[in-house]
C-alpha positions in Angstrom: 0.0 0.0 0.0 1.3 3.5 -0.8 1.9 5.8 1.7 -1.1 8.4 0.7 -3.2 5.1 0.2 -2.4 4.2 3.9 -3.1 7.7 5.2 -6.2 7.9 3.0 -7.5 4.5 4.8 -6.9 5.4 7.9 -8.7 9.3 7.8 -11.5 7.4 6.1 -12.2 4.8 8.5 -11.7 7.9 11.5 -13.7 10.0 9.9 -16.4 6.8 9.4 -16.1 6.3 13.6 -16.5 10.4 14.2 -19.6 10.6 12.2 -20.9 7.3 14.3 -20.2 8.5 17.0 -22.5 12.0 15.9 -25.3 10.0 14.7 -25.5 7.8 17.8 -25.9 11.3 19.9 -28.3 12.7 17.3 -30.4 9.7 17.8 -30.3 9.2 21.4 -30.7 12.9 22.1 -34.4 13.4 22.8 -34.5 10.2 24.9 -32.1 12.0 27.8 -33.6 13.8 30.4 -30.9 14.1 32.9 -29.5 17.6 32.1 -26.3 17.3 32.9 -25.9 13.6 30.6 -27.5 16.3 27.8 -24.5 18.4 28.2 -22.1 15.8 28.4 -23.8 14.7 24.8 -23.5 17.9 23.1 -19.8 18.4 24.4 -19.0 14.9 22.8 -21.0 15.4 19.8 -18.8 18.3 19.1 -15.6 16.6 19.6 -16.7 14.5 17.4 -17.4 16.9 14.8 -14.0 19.0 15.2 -12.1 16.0 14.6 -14.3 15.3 11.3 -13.7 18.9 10.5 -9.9 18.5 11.1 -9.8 15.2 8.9 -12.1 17.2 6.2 -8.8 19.9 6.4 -6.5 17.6 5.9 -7.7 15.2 3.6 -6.9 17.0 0.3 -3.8 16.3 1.0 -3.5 13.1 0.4 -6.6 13.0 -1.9 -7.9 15.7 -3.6 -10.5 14.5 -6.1 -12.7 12.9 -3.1 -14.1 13.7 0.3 -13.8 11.5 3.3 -15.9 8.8 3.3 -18.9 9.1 6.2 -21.4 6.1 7.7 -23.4 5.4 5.1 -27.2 5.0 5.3 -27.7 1.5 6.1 -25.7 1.9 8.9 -27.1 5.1 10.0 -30.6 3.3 9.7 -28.9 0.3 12.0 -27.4 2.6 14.7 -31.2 4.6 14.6 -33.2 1.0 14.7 -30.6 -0.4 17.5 -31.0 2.6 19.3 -34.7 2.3 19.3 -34.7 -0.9 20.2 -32.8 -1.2 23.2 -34.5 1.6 24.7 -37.7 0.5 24.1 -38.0 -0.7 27.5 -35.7 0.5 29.3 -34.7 4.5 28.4 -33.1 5.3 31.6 -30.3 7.4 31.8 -28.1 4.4 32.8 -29.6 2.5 29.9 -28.8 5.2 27.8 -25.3 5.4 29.4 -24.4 1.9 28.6 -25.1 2.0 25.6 -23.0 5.4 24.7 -20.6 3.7 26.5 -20.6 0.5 24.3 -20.5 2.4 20.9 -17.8 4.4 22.5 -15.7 1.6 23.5 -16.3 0.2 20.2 -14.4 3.1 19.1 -11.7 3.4 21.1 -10.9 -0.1 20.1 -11.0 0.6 16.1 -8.6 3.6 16.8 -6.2 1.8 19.0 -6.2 -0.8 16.0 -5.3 2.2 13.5 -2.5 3.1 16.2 -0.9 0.0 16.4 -1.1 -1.3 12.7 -1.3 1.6 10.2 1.9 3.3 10.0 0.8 6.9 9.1 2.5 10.4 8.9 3.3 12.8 12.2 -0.3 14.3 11.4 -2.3 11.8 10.6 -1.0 9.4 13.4 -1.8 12.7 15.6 -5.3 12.7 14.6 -6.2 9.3 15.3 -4.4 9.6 19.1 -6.7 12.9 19.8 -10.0 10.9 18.7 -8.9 8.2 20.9 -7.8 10.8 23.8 -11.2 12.2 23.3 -13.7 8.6 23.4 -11.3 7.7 26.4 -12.5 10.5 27.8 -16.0 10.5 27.1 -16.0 6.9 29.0 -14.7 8.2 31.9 -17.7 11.2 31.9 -20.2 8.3 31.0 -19.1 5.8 33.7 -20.5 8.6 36.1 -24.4 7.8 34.5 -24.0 4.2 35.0 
């Protein structure tokens, strides 16, 4: 794999866990009535679009005749459905906890896989630490809703 090819891959798939990560706030949002979880959620939903925004900056670099790829709708349609489902019963702000803090994790492990296994630039590599820094900490804040 070429280096841009590698770097290209690896914003791609970041950029696919960022928007996730947006989605699965946009969709849980109106289920949350603890006020303080709500601002938790909008704090973490706009990490998560700064990083896109950063890897939407940085992306012509190493491809300038397409954008970064985002979830696309059959998974934004699973994420919604999921989401739907598993509250169904149960929308308690612990339910609604553990779940953020399962998609979360589910993160964290995709970008400590891009860590370990894609060798990418200073910048790039960068990238991909902050959006880990930031779901780490986002489990830590959602731990307290438990």
């Amino acid at each position: 794999m070429k280096k841009n090819e590698n770097e290209i891959n690896v914003l791609d798939e970041l950029n696919k866990g960022a928007c996730m990560g947006q989605d699965a706030i946009h969709y849980i949002m109106d289920k949350v009535e603890d006020e303080n979880l709500k601002e938790e959620l909008i704090n973490q939903y706009n990490e998560y679009k700064s990083i896109s925004n950063k890897i939407n900056e940085l992306y012509p670099e190493y491809n300038s005749s397409e954008k970064p790829h985002e979830t696309n709708a059959m998974n934004k349609a699973m994420t919604w459905y999921g989401i739907e489902m598993k509250t169904m019963v149960d929308d308690s702000t612990s339910k609604i906890a553990e779940l953020l803090l399962q998609g979360t994790n589910m993160g964290i492990i995709e970008g400590r896989k891009l860590l370990n296994h894609k060798k990418t630039d200073k910048e790039v590599n960068s990238l991909v630490q902050e959006y880990v820094n930031i779901q780490e900490k986002a489990v830590e804040k959602l731990k307290g809703f438990l």
